[in-house]
C-alpha positions as CSV (number, residue, x, y, z in Angstrom):
1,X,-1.5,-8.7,14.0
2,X,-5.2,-10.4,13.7
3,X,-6.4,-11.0,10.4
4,X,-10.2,-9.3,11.3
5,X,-8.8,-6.1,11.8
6,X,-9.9,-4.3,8.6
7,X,-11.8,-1.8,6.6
8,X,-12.4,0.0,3.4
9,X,-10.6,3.5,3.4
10,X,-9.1,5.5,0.9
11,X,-6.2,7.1,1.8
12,X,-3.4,8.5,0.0
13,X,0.1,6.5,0.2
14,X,2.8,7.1,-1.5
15,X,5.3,3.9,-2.9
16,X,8.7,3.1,-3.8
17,X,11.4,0.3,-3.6
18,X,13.8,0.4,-1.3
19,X,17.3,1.6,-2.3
20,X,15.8,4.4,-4.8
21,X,16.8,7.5,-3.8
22,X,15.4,9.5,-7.1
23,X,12.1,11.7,-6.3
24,X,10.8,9.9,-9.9
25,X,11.5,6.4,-7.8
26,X,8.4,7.4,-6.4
27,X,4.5,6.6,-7.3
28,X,1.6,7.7,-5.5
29,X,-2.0,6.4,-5.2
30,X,-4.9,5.4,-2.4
31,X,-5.8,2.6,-0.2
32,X,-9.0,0.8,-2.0
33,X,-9.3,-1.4,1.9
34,X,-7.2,-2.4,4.6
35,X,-6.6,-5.4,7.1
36,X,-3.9,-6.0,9.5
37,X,-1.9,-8.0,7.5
38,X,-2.4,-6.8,4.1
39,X,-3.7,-3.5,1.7
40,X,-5.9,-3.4,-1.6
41,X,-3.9,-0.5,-3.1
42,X,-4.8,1.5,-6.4
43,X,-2.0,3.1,-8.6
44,X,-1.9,4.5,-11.8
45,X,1.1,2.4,-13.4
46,X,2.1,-1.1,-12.8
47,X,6.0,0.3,-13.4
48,X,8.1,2.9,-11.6
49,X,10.7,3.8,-14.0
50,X,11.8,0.8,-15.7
51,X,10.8,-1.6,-12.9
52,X,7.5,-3.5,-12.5
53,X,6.1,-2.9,-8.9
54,X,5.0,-6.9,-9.0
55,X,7.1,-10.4,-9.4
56,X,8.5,-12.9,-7.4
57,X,10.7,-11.5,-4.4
58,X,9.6,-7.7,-4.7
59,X,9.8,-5.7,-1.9
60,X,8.2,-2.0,-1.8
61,X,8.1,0.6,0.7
62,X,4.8,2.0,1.3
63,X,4.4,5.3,3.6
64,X,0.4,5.8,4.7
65,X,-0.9,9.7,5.2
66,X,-2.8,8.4,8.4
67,X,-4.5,10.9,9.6
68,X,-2.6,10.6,13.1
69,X,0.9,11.0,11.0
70,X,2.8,8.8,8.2
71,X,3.0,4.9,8.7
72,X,5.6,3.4,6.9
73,X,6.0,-0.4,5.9
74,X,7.6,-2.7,3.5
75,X,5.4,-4.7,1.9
76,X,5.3,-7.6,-0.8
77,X,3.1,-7.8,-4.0
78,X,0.9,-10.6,-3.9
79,X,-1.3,-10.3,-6.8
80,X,-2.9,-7.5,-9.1
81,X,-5.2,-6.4,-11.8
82,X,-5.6,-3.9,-14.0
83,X,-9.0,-1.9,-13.4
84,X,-10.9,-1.3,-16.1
85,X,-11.8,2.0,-18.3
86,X,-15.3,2.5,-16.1
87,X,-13.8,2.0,-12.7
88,X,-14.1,5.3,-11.0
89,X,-10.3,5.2,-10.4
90,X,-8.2,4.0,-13.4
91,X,-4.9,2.1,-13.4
92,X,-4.0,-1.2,-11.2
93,X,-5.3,-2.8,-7.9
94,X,-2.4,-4.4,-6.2
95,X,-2.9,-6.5,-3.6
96,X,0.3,-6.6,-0.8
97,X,1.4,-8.2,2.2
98,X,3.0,-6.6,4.8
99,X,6.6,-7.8,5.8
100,X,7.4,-5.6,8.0
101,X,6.2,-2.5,10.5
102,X,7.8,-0.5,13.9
103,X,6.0,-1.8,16.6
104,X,5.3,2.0,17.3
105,X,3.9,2.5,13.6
106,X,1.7,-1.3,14.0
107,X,0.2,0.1,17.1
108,X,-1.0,3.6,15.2
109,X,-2.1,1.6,11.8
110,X,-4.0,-0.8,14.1
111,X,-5.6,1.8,16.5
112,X,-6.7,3.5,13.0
113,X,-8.1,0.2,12.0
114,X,-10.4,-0.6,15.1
115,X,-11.8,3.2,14.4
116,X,-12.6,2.2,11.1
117,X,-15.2,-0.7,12.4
């Protein structure tokens, strides 16, 4: 995927790590921007359960409510921050990378990304 492919967009995703198959395994938040290879993403908590969503070799599952349908990938947590009181939208900026995509949801994410431009 090309690395200039991106844009600011707030849409909602919803998270989780693969293997949890408990509806409270789940956390949901919005897209702050996009790019091809990577997502700015905005949650509430830093911690599903009892696990941190970031540190070394964490994988999460992240499913995109595109407006053309759901885009599902499995991402990796590259850095993060918490957001402060004043931010319009409290809680964490997490910063992933994305590991790994269908070739049919890649084609849909970056079709959605050339509209943003």
């Amino acid at each position: 995927m090309s690395e200039t492919l991106r844009g600011k967009a707030s849409i909602p995703f919803s998270l989780s790590m693969p293997g949890a198959t408990s509806d409270k395994a789940l956390l949901e938040g919005r897209t702050r921007d996009m790019r091809a290879t990577g997502l700015s993403l905005i949650v509430p908590d830093i911690r599903i359960g009892e696990e941190e969503l970031v540190g070394e070799d964490r994988t999460l599952k992240i499913v995109l409510a595109l407006p053309t349908g759901p885009v599902e990938m499995q991402v990796e947590p590259v850095r993060y921050e918490r957001l402060a009181a004043e931010e319009m939208e409290p809680g964490y900026l997490i910063g992933v990378r994305i590991k790994e995509i269908s070739d049919e949801d890649c084609l849909r994410f970056v079709k959605y990304l050339r509209a943003l431009r």
